[in-house]
N, C-alpha and C positions, 0 to 999 in steps of 0.2 A: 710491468709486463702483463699483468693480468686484464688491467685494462684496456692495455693494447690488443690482447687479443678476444675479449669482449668484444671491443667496437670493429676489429675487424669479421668476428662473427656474425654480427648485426648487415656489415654492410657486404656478403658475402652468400646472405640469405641462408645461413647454415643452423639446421634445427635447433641449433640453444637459442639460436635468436626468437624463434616461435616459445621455446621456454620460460626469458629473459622476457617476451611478452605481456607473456598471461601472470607471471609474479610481481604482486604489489611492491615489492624489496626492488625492482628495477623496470618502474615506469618506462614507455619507449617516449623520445622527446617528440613533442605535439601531437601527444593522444589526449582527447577530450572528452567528454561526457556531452551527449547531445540535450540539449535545451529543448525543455518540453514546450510545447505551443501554449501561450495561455488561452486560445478559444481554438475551436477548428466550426467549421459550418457548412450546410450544403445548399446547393439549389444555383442555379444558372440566373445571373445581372439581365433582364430579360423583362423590356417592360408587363407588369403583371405576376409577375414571378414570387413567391415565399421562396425567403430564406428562415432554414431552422438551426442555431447553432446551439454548440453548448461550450458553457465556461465560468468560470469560479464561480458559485454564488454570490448573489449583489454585484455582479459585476451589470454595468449601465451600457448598453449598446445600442448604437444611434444609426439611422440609414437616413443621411438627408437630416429635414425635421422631425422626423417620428423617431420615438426611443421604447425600450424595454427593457426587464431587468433580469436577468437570471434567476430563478425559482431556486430552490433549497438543493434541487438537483440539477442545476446548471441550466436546465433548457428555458431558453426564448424564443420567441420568431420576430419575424421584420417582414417586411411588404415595399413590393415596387408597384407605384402606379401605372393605370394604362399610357400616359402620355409623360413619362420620365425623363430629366433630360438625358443627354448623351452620356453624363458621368454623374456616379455617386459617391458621395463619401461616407462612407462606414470607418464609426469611431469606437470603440470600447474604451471605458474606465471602470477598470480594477478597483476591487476593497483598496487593495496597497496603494491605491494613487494615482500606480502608472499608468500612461493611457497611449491606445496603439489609433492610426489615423491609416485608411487606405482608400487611395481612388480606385473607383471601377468604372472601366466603361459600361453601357446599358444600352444592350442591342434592340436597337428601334425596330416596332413591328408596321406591319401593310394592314388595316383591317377591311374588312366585307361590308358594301352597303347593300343594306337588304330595304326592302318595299315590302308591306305588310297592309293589304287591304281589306275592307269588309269587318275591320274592329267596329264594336258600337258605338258610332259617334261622341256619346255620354263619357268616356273611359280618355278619349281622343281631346275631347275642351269638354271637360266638362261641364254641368251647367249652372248656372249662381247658388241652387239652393245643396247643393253636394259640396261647396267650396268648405262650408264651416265641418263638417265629417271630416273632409281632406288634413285640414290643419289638424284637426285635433288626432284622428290618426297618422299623421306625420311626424307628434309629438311623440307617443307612444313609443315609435319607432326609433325615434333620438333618442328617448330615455332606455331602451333596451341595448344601442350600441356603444353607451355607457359602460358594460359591465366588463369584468376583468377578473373572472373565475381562476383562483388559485392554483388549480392542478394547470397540467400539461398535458390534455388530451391530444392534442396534435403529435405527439412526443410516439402514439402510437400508430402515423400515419394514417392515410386516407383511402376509404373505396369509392367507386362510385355507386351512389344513393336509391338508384332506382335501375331498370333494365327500361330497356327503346332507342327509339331511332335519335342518333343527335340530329336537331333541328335547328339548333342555336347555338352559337360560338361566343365568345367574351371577344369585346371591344367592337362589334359592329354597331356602325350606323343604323338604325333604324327610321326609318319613313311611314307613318300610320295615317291612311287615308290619301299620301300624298302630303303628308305635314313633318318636316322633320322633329328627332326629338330627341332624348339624349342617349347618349350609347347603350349600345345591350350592353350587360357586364356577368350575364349567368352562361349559363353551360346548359343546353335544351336539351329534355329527353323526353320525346314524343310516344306516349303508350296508353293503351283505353283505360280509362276511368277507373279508379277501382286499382291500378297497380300500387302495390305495396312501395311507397318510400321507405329509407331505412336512414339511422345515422351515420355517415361517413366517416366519423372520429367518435370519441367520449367528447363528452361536453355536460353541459346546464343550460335546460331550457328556460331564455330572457322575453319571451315571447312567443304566444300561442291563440290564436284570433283565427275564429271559423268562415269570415268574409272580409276582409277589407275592400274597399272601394278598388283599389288597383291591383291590387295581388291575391285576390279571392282569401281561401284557405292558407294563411301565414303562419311559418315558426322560423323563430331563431336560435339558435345552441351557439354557446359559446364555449369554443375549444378550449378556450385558456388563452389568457392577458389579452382578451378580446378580439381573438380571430376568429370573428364570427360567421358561418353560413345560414345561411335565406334561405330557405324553400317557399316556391310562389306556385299559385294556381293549384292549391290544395283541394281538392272534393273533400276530404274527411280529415279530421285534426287530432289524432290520438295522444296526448300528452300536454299538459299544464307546466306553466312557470311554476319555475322551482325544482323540474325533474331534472336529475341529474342520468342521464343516458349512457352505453356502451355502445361503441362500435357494433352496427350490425341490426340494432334494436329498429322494431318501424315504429315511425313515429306519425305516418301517415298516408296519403292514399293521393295519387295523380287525380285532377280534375283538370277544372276549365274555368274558373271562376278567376272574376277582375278583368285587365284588359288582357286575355289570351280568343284565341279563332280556335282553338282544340282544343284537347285533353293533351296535356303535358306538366311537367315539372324544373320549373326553371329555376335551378340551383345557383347562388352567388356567393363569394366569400369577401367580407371586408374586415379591414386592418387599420384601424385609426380611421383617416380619414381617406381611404387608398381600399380601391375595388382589385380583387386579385383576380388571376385569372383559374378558375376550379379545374380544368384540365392539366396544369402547369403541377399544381399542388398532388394532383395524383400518383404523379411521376413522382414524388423523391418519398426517399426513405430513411425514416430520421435512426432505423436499427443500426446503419452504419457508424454514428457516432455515440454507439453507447459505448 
């Protein structure tokens, strides 16, 4: 009898049944404990796009070919290239083993072709006796996008670097003289000479060079597990390999040196082997997933 009128309580909606709830001694049948996510992550499938997630430590997360591993406090990032296919697969494996698999679509962009006249020839083909500088600073450059600094600067999202006029967009075609060449891949900020750059994220400066042949005034800071940004057409270089930077810090000053027509600062970020888009990265905020 008692239990008759239990279940007729329950199915009556009559407050012992709100009672009969919330007391361990009488579970309601198929009440469950929701299942934690082993990762959560942000950022829009979006050729050029950072994703930053977090999840177990040592957990291995794959986007495509490129992989990384969660840090001591879960965070990684991942990168989609400018010309991605239609879909990606993102894979995660866990300490414990398990491994989760998901396709995404990867929303294909339209980019800008731009004409860029009045470069100096020398910068455009250069001429035989600059070829051997070229390589060996090209080497330099490989060797710095090498690095895979421990922390998770990225982890404290990103400003933008300088103040000016945007000039340049990531993924456009470029034409110099009337000669095509390979895409832009930085984010242009057009301002006189002498304006203050600053670091976008914390990082560790991998590179720090007062002229290179094509990019004038060069540093590279690496955020963490190698999401590295460029600053090009430097006038002035305030920091050496080896510094390790905060958000905010300048690290140097807008010129015009290498192949640039002005004063500006052409910001890029790369990810293995995958150019990101710097405007895209500005937008997310990795506070949401702490």
């Amino acid at each position: 009898m008692i239990g008759f009128l239990m279940a007729m309580a329950l199915q009556a909606g009559d407050p012992i049944a709100d009672v009969l709830a919330q007391d361990s001694e009488f579970p309601v049948a198929g009440a469950v404990e929701e299942a934690m996510e082993p990762f959560s992550c942000i950022g829009e499938y979006i050729e050029g796009a950072a994703i930053i997630c977090r999840a177990t430590p040592g957990t291995v997360m794959a986007l495509g070919d490129q992989s990384a591993t969660a840090d001591d406090e879960g965070w990684l990032i991942l990168g989609i290239n400018r010309d991605a296919d239609a879909e990606m697969t993102l894979s995660a494996r866990m300490p414990s083993g398990e491994e989760i698999r998901q396709v995404h679509p990867v929303e294909q962009r339209e980019y800008d072709i731009q004409r860029v006249d009045g470069v100096p020839p020398r910068t455009v083909t250069p001429p035989e006796e600059a070829l051997a500088l070229i390589r060996e600073q090209s080497r330099m450059k490989a060797a710095a996008y090498t690095s895979r600094w421990e922390e998770a600067g990225f982890a404290g999202g990103f400003i933008a670097p300088a103040e000016g006029i945007i000039s340049g967009v990531y993924g456009s075609q470029r034409f110099y003289n009337g000669e095509p060449r390979r895409p832009h891949y930085g984010l242009d900020y057009a301002n006189d000479a002498g304006t203050p750059v600053h670091a976008p994220a914390a990082g560790i400066v991998t590179l720090a060079h007062p002229d290179m042949y094509y990019e004038g005034g060069l540093i590279f800071i690496d955020h963490g597990q190698g999401f590295t940004s460029a600053f090009l057409h430097l006038g002035a270089v305030h920091v050496e390999v080896g510094d390790v930077v905060a958000q905010g810090d300048v690290i140097g000053e807008i010129g015009s040196g290498g192949r640039a027509t002005g004063a500006h600062l052409d910001w890029r970020i790369k990810w293995r082997n995958r150019y990101i888009d710097p405007a895209l990265v500005l937008q997310l905020d990795p506070a949401s997933l702490r």
